[in-house]
Backbone bond lengths (Angstrom), bond angles and torsions (degrees), N, CA, C in turn:
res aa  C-N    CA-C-N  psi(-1)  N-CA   C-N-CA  omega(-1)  CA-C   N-CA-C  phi
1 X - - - 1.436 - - 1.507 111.55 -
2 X 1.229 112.22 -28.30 1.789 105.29 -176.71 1.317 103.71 -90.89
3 X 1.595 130.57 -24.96 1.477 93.31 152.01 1.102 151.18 -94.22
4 X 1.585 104.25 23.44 1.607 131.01 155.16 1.203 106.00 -41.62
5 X 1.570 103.18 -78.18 1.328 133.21 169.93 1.426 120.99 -24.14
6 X 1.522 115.30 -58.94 1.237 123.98 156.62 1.376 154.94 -35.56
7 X 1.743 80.47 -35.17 2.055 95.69 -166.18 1.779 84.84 -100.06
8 X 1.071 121.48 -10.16 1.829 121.70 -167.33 1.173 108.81 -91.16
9 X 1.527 117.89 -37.92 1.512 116.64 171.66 1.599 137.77 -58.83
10 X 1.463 103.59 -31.55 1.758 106.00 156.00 1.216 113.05 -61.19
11 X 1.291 134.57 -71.79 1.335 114.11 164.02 1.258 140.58 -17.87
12 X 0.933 110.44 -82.12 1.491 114.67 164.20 1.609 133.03 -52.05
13 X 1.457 106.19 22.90 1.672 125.31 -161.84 1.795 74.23 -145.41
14 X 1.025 146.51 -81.13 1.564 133.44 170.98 1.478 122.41 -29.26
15 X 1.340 121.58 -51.92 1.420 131.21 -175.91 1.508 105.14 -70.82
16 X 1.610 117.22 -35.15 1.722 117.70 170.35 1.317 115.47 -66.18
17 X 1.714 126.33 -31.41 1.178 120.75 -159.56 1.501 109.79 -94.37
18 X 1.544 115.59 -20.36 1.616 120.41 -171.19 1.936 94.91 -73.53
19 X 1.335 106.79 137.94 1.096 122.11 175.87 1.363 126.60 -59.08
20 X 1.686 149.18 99.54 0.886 138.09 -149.39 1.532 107.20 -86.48
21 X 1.553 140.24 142.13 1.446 105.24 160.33 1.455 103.62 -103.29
22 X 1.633 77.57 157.30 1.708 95.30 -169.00 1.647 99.17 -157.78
23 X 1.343 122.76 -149.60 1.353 124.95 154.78 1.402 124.93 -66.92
24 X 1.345 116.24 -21.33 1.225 106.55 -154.54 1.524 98.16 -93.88
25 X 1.450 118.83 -24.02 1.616 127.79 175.68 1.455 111.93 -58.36
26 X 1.957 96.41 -32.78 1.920 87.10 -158.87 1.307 80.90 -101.59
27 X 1.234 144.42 17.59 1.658 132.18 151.44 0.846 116.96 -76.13
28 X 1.857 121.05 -48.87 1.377 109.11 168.67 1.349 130.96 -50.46
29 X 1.426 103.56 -45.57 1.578 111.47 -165.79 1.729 100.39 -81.08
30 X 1.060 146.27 8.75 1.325 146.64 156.91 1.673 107.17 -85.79
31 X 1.528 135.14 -54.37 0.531 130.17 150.38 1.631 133.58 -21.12
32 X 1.731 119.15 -67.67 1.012 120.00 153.31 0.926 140.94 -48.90
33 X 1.898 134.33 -25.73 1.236 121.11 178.77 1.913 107.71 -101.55
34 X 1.227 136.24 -156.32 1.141 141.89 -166.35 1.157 110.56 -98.97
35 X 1.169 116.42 131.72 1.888 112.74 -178.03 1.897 109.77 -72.80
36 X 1.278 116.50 124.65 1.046 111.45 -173.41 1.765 113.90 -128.15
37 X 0.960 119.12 126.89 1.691 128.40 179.31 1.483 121.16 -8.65
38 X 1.395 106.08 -50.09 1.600 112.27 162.02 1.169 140.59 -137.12
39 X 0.841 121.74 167.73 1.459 113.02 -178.76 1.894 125.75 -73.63
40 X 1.325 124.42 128.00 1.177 126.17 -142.51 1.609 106.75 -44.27
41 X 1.909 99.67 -32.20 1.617 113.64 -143.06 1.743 72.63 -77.93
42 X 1.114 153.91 -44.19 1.218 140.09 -124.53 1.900 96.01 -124.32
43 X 1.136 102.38 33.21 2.083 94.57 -159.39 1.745 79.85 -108.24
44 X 0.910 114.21 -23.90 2.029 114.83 161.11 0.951 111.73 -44.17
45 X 1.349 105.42 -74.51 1.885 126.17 -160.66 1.546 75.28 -67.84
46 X 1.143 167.45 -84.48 1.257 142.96 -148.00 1.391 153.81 -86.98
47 X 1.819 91.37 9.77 1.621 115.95 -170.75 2.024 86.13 -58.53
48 X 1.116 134.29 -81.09 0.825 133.13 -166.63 1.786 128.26 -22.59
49 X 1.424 88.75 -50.35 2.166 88.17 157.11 0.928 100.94 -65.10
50 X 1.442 158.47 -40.38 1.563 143.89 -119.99 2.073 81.04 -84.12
51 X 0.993 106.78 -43.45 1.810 98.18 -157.40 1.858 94.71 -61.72
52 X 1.225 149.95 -51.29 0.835 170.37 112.80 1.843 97.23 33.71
53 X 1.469 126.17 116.87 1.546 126.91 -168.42 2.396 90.37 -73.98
54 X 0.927 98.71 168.71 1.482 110.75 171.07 1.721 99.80 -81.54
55 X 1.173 125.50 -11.27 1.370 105.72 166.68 0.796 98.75 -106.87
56 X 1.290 168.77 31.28 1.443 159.15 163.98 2.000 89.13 -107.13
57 X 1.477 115.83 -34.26 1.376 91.92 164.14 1.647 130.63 -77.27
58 X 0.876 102.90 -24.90 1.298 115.01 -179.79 1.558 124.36 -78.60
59 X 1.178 86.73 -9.32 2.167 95.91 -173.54 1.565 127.41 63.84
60 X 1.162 121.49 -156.49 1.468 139.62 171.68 2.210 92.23 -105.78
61 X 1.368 80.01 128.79 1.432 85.52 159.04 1.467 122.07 -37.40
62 X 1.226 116.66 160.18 1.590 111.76 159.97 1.367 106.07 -90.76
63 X 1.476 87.95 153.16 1.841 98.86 -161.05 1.924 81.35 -120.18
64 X 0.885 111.10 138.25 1.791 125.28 153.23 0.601 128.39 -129.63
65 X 1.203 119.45 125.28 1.851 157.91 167.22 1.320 106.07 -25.86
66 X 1.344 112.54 135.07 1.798 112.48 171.15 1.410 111.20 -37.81
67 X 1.353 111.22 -42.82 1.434 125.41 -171.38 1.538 100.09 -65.46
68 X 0.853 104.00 -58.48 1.624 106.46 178.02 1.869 122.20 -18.53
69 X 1.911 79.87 -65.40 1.255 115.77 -177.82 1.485 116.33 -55.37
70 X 1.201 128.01 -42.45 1.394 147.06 -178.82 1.238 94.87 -66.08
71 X 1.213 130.84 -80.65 1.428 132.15 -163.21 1.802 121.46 -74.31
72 X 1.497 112.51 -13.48 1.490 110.77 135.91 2.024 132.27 -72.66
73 X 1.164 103.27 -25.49 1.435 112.68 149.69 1.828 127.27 -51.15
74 X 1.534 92.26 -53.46 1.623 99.35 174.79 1.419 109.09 -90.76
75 X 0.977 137.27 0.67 1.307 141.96 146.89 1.490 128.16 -62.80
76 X 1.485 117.83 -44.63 1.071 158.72 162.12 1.803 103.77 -44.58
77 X 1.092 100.36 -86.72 1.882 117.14 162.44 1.357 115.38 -41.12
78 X 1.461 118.46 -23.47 1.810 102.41 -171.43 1.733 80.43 -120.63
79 X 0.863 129.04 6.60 1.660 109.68 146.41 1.570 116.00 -86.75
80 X 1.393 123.92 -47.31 1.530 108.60 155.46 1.210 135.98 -22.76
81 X 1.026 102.62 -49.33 1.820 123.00 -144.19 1.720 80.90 -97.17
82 X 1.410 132.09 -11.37 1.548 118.65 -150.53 1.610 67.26 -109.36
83 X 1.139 138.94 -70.66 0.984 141.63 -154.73 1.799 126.49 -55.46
84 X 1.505 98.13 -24.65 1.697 120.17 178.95 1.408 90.01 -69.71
85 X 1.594 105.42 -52.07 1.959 104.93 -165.02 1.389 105.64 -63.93
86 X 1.286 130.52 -28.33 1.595 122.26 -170.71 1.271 89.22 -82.30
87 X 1.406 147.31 -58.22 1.464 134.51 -140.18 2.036 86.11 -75.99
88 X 1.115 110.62 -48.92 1.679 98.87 -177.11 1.966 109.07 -58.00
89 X 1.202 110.32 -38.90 1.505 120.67 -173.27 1.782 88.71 -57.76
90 X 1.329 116.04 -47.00 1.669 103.29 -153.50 1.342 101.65 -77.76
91 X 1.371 125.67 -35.97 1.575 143.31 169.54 1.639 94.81 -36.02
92 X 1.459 109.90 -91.75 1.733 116.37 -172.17 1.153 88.60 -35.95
93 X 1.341 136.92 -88.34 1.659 134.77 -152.27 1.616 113.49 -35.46
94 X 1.260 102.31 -48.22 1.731 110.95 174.06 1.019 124.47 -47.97
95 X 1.610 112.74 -52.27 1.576 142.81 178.60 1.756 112.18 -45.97
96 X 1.592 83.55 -55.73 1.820 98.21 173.25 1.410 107.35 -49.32
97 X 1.171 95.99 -87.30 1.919 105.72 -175.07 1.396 117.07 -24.24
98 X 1.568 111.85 -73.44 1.367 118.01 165.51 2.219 108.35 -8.38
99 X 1.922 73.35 -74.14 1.776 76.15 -153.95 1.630 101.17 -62.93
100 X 1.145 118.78 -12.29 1.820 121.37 -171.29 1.168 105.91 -84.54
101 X 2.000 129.98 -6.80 1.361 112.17 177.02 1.397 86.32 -111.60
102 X 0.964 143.48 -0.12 1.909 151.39 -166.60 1.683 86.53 -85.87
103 X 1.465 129.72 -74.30 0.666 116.81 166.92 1.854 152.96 -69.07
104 X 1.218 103.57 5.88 1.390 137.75 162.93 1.291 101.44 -51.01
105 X 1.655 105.47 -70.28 1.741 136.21 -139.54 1.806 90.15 -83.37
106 X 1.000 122.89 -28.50 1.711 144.23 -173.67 1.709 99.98 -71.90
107 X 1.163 95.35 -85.00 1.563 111.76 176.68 1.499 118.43 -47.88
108 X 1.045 118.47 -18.36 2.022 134.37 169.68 1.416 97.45 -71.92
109 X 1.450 101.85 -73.43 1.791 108.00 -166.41 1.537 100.01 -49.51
110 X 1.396 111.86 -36.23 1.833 96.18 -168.27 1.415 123.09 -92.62
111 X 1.412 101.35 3.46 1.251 142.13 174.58 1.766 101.53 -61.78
112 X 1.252 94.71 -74.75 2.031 123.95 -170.81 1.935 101.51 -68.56
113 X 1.557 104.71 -40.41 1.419 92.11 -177.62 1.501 121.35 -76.12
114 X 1.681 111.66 -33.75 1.689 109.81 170.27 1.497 114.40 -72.63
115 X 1.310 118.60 -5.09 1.705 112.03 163.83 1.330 108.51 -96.06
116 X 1.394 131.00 -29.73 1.113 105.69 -177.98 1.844 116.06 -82.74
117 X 1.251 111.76 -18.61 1.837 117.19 177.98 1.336 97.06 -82.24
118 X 1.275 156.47 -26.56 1.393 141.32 140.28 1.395 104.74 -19.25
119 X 1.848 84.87 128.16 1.883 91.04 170.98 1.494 109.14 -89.46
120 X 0.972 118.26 -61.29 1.248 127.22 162.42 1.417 133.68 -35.99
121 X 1.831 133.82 106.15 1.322 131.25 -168.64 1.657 97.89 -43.40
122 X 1.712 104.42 -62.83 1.524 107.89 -156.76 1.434 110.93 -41.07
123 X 1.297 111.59 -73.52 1.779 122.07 148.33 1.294 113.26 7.87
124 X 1.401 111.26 -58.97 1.764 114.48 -149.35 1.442 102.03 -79.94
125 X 1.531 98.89 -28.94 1.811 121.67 -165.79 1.645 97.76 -77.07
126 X 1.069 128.19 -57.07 1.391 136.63 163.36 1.334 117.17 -15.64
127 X 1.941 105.78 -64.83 1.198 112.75 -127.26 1.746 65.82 -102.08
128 X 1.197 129.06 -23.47 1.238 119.19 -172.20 2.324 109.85 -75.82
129 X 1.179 99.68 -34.25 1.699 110.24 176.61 1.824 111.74 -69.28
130 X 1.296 116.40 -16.26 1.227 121.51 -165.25 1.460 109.48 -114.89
131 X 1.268 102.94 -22.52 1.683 119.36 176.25 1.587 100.07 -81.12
132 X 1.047 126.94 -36.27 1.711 140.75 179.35 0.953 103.20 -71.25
133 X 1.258 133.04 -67.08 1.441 119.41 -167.96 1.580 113.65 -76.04
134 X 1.489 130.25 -0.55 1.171 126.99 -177.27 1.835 95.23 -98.01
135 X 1.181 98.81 -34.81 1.428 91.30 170.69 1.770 128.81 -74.11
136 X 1.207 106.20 -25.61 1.427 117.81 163.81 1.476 118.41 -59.77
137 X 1.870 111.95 -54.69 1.423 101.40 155.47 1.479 133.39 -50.08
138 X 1.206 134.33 -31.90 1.250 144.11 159.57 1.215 109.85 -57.53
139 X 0.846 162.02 -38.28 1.737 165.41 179.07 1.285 95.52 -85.97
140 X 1.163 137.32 -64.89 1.367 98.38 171.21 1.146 144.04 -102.39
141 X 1.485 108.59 17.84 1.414 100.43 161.75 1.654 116.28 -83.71
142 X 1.784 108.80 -7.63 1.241 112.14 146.20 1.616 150.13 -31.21
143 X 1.559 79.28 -53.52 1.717 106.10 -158.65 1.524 87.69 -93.01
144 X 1.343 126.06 -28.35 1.706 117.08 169.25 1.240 132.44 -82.82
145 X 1.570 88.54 -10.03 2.105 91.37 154.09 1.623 117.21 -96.15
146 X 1.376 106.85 -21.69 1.908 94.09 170.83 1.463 96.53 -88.44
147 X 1.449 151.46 12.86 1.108 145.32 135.25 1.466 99.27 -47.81
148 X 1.015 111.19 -87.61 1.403 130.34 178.31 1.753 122.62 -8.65
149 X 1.108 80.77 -60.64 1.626 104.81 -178.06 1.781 109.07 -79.79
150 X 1.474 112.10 -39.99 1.564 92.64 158.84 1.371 130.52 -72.65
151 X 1.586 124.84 -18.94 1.191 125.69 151.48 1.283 144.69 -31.49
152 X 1.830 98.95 -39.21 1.190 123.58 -167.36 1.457 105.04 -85.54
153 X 1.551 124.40 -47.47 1.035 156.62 164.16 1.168 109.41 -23.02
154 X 1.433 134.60 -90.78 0.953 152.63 141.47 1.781 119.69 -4.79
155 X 1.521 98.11 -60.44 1.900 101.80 175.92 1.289 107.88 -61.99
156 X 1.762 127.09 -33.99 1.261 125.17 170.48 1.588 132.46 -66.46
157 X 1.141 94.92 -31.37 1.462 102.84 167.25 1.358 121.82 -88.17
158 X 1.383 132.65 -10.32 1.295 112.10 141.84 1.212 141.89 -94.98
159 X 1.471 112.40 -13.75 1.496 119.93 160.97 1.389 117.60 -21.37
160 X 1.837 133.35 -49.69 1.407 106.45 -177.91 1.414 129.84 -86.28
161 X 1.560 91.93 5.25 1.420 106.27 167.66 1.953 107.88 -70.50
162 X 1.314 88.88 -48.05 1.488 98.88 -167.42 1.731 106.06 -44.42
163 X 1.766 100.61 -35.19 1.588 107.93 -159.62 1.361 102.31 -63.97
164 X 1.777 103.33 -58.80 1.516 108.66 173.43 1.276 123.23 -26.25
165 X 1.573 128.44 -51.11 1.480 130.47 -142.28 1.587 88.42 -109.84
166 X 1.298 135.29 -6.47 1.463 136.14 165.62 1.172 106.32 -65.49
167 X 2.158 118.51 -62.37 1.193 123.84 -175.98 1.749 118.49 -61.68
168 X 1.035 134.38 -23.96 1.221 168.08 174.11 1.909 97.89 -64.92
169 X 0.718 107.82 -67.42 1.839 105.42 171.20 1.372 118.42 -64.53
170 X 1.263 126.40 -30.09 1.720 128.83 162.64 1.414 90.55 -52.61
């Protein structure tokens, strides 16, 4: 067994020492050589800019027009203004729901407790068919005001878009 051991360890002292590539080779060797503008594979595809000054690539700034300026301003403003209306739109909408399953969860329990303190089945059955459907009207005349209110929500928050793209067509 130890000169198992024996004849396996050169090997495995050759296979450790050969350089693997990986990241850690092309870190070194980037490191070591000179940082240069491009990359070798691509210095072809780009001899042709190279004659070309770095400001002639780069241009003249962009210049904008008062007009420009104005209507990135009001652009500017009806993203605010879009954004104030959604955070208030999501608030009310929240507010609703909240209180529309609060009172859901309310109207159930008092629902289950006046049928079950009924002595009487018939009674219980009654008080249980009439308690349901008053609670069904309540849910949705719930659920058709946070309809409502996300409707609204929504129309408000794009309105200053709407304004922008009105003034924008004059």
């Amino acid at each position: 067994m130890a000169d198992a051991k024996k004849a396996r360890a050169p090997r495995a002292r050759k296979q450790a020492s050969a350089p693997k590539p990986g990241p850690e080779l092309a870190l070194e060797t980037a490191r070591s050589e000179p940082v240069s503008e491009t990359h070798p594979a691509h210095a072809a595809a780009e001899a042709p800019l190279q004659s070309h000054t770095s400001t002639d690539r780069m241009g003249e700034p962009m210049q904008f027009s008062r007009f420009g300026q104005e209507r990135t301003e009001a652009l500017r403003h009806a993203l605010s203004e879009a954004a104030l209306a959604t955070a208030h739109g999501a608030l009310e909408v929240n507010d609703k729901i909240i209180a529309a399953m609060q009172r859901q969860s309310e109207t159930a329990i008092d629902l289950w407790r006046s049928a079950i303190d009924t002595p009487h089945p018939a009674e219980a059955l009654r008080l249980h068919t009439d308690r349901s459907r008053q609670a069904y009207e309540a849910a949705t005349a719930q659920w058709k005001d946070i309809a409502e209110a996300t409707t609204r929500w929504f129309q408000r928050s794009l309105e200053p878009f709407h304004s922008v793209l009105a003034d924008r067509t004059r």
